[in-house]
C-alpha positions as CSV (number, residue, x, y, z in Angstrom):
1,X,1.6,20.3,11.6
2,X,-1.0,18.2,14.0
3,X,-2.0,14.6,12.8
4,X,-5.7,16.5,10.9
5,X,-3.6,18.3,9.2
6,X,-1.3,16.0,8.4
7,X,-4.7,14.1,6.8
8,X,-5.7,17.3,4.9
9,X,-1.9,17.2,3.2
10,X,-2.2,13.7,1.8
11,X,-5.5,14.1,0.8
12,X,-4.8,17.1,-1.3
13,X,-1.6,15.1,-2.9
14,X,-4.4,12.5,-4.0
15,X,-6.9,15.3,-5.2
16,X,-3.7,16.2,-7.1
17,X,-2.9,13.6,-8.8
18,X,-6.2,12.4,-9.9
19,X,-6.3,15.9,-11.2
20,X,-3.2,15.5,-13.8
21,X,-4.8,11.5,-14.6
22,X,-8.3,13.1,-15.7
23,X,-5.9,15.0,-18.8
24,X,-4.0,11.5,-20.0
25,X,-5.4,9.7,-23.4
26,X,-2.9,7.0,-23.8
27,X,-2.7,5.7,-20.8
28,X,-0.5,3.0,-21.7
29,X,2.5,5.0,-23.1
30,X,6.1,4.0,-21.6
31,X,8.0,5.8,-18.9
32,X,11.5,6.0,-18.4
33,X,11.7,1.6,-16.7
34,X,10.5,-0.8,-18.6
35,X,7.5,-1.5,-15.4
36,X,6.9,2.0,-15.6
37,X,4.1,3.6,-17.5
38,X,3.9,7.4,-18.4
39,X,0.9,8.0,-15.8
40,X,3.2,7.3,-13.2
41,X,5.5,10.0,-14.4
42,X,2.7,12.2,-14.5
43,X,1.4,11.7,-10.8
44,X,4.5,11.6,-9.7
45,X,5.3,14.9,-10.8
46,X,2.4,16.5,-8.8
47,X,2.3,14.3,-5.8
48,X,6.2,15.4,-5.2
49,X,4.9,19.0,-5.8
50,X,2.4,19.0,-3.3
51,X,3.8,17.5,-0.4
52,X,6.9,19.3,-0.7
53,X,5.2,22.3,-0.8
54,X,3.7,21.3,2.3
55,X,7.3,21.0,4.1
56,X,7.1,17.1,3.9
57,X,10.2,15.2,3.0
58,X,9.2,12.4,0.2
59,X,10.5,9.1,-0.7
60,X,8.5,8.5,-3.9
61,X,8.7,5.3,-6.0
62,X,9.7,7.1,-9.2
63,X,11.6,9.8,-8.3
64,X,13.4,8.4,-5.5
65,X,14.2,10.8,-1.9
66,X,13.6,14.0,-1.8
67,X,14.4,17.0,1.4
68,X,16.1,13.7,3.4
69,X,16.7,16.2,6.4
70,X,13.2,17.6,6.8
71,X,11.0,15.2,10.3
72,X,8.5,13.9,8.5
73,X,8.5,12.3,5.2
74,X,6.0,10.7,2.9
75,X,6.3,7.9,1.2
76,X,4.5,7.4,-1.8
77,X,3.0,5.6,-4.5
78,X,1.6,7.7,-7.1
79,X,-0.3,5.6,-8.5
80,X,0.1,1.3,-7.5
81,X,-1.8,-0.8,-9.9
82,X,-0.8,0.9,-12.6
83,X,-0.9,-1.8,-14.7
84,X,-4.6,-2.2,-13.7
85,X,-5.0,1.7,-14.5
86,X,-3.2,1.0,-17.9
87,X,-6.1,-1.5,-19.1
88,X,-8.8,-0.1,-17.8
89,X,-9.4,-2.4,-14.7
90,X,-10.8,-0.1,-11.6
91,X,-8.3,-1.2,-9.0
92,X,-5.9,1.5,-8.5
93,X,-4.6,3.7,-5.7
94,X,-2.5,6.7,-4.6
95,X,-0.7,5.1,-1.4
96,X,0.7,7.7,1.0
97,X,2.5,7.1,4.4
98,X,4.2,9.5,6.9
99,X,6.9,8.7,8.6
100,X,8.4,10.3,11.8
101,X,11.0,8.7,14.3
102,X,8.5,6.5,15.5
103,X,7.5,5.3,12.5
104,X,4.4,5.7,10.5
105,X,2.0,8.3,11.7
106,X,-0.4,8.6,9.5
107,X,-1.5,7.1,5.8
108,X,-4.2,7.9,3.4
109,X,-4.9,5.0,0.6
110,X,-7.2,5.8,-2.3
111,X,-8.3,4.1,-4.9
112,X,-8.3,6.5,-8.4
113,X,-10.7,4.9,-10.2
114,X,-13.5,4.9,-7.4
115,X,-12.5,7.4,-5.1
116,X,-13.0,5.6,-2.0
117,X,-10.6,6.7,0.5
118,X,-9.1,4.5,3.8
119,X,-7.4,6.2,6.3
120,X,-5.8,5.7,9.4
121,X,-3.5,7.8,11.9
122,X,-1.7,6.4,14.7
123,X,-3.4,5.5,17.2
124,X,-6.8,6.5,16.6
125,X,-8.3,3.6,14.5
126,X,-8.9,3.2,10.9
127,X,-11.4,4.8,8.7
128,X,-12.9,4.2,5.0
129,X,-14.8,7.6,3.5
130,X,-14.4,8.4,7.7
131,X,-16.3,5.8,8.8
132,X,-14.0,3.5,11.2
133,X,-13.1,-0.1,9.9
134,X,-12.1,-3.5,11.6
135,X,-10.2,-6.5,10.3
136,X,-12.8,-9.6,9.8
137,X,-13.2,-11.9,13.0
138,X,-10.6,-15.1,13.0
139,X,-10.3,-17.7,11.2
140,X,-7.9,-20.4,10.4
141,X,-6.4,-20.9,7.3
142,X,-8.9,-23.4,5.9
143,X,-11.3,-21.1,5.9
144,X,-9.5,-17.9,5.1
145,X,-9.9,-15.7,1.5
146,X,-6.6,-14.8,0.7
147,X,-5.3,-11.9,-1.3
148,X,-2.2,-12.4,-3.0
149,X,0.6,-10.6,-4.8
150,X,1.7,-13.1,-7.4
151,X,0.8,-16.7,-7.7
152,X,1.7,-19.6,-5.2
153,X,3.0,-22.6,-6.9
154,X,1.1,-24.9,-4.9
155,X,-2.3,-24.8,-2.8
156,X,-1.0,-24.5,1.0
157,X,-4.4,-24.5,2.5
158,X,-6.3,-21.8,1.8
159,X,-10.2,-21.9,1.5
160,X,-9.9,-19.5,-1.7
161,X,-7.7,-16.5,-3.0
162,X,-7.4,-13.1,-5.6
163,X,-4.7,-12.0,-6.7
164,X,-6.2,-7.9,-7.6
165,X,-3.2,-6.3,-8.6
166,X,-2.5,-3.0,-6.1
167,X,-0.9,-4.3,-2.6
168,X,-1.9,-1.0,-1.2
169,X,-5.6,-1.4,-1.8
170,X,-5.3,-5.9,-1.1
171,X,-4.0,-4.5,2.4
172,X,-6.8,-2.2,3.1
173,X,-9.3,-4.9,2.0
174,X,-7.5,-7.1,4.8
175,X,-8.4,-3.9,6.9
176,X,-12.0,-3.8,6.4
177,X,-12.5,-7.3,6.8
178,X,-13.1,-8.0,2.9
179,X,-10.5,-10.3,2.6
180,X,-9.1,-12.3,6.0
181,X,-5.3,-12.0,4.7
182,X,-2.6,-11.0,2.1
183,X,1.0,-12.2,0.9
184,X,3.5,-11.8,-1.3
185,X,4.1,-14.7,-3.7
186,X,6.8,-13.4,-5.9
187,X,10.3,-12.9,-5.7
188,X,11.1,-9.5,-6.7
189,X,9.1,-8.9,-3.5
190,X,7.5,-5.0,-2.8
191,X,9.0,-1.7,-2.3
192,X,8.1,0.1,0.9
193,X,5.7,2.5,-1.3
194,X,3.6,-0.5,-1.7
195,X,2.7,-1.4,1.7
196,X,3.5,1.2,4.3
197,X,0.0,3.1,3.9
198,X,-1.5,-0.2,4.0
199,X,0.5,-1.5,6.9
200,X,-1.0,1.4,8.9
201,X,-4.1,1.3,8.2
202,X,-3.6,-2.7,8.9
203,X,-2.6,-2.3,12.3
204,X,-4.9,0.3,13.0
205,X,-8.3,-1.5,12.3
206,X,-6.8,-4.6,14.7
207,X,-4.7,-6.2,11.9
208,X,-1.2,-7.5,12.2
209,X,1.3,-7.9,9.7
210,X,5.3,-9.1,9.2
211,X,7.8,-9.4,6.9
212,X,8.2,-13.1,5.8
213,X,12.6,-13.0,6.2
214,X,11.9,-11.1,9.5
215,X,13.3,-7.4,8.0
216,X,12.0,-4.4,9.4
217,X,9.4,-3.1,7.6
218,X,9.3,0.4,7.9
219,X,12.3,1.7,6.3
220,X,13.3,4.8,4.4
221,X,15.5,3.2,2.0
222,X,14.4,3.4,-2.1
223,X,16.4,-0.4,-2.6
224,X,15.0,-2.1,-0.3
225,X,12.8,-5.0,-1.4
226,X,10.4,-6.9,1.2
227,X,8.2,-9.4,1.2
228,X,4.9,-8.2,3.2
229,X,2.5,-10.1,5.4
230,X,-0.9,-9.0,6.7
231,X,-3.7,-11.1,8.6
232,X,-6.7,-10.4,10.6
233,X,-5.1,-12.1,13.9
234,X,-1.8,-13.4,15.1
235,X,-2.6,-17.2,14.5
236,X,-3.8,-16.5,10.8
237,X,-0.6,-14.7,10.5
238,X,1.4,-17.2,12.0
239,X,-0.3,-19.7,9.3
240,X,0.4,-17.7,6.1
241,X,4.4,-16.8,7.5
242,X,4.9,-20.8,7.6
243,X,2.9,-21.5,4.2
244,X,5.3,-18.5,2.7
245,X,8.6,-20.9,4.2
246,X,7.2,-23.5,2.7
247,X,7.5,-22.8,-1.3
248,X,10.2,-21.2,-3.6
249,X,9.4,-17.7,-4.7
250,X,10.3,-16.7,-8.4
């Protein structure tokens, strides 16, 4: 299929699962992990359906790989943030990227609870409800906003921070200039579900981003753990990767 409709395939897999989300009551009822809640099962079941259906191979945080031999596959969040989805707090996304042999070719990032929708495909820029999107102009790190997974354990310089809760969504807000940058405080650090469709969409509206132990981001791999940064220029970036060095995650 050609990159639109590549688009039109990970769109529907969102219009799917918001589908199945609009039928739960409790949303807060356990899944099968102990960090997993029943709505993920639920959107898991028919983002995997979908996309499938649709040829695609799938790497999905809750069910693991599926179709491993097929050229493209998706990898997806059903729903990140769903601990904000749990209580109620409107920060929550489907996160979809496709990856070929060059790595990722396209991503769609929405967020469930408002229905605004970031896109990008490579090469061609990134979009938010199709209307393109650019990373805010530079700053240093005095005078950055900073979105962050976790907490740092000491102030390393910022001018201010949030920590929302959904990578996938902090990373497009890094896109659209929101917020000047993003890292990952923590130590259990993200799966690749968490940031690839935000990585794209990243790079695509002028962004950069690196991993903070220098591993390769894009990866097909349901283990691996990595530690995500994004900025609105190389210097910023540079900044936050030496801040990161600088502190103990837990």
């Amino acid at each position: 299929m050609d990159d639109a409709e590549l688009i039109e395939v990970l769109i529907g897999c969102v219009a799917a699962v918001r589908g199945v989300l609009d039928d739960i009551v409790d949303w807060r009822r356990p899944g099968d992990r102990d960090d997993q809640y029943g709505l993920d099962l639920v959107a898991d079941d028919a983002a995997v359906a979908v996309l499938t259906g649709a040829g695609l191979g799938v790497l999905s945080e809750e069910s693991g790989r599926h179709h491993p031999d097929r050229a493209v596959c998706v990898v997806v969040d059903p729903v990140d943030g769903s601990t904000n989805a749990s209580r109620g707090i409107p920060h929550f996304a489907t996160s979809l990227a496709a990856v070929d042999a060059d790595g990722v070719r396209a991503a769609v990032v929405v967020n469930l609870a408002t229905g605004v929708r970031y896109d990008a495909v490579r090469g061609h820029g990134a979009r938010k409800d199709g209307v393109g999107i650019h990373v805010a102009p530079a700053v240093p790190l005095s005078r950055a906003l900073v979105a962050m997974n976790g907490h740092a354990p000491s102030h390393f310089g910022w001018a201010q921070y949030r920590a929302f809760g959904a990578a996938a969504l902090d990373l497009c807000f890094v896109a659209e200039g929101a917020v000047d940058g993003y890292l990952d405080c923590t130590g259990s650090n993200h799966g690749v579900w968490d940031y690839l469709g935000g990585m794209l969409i990243v790079t695509e509206a002028g962004g950069v981003m690196a991993e903070a132990g220098d591993q390769e981001l894009c990866v097909l791999e349901h283990g691996a753990r990595r530690a995500p940064i994004a900025a609105s220029s190389p210097a910023l970036l540079a900044e936050l990767r030496v801040a990161r060095s600088g502190f103990e995650v837990t």
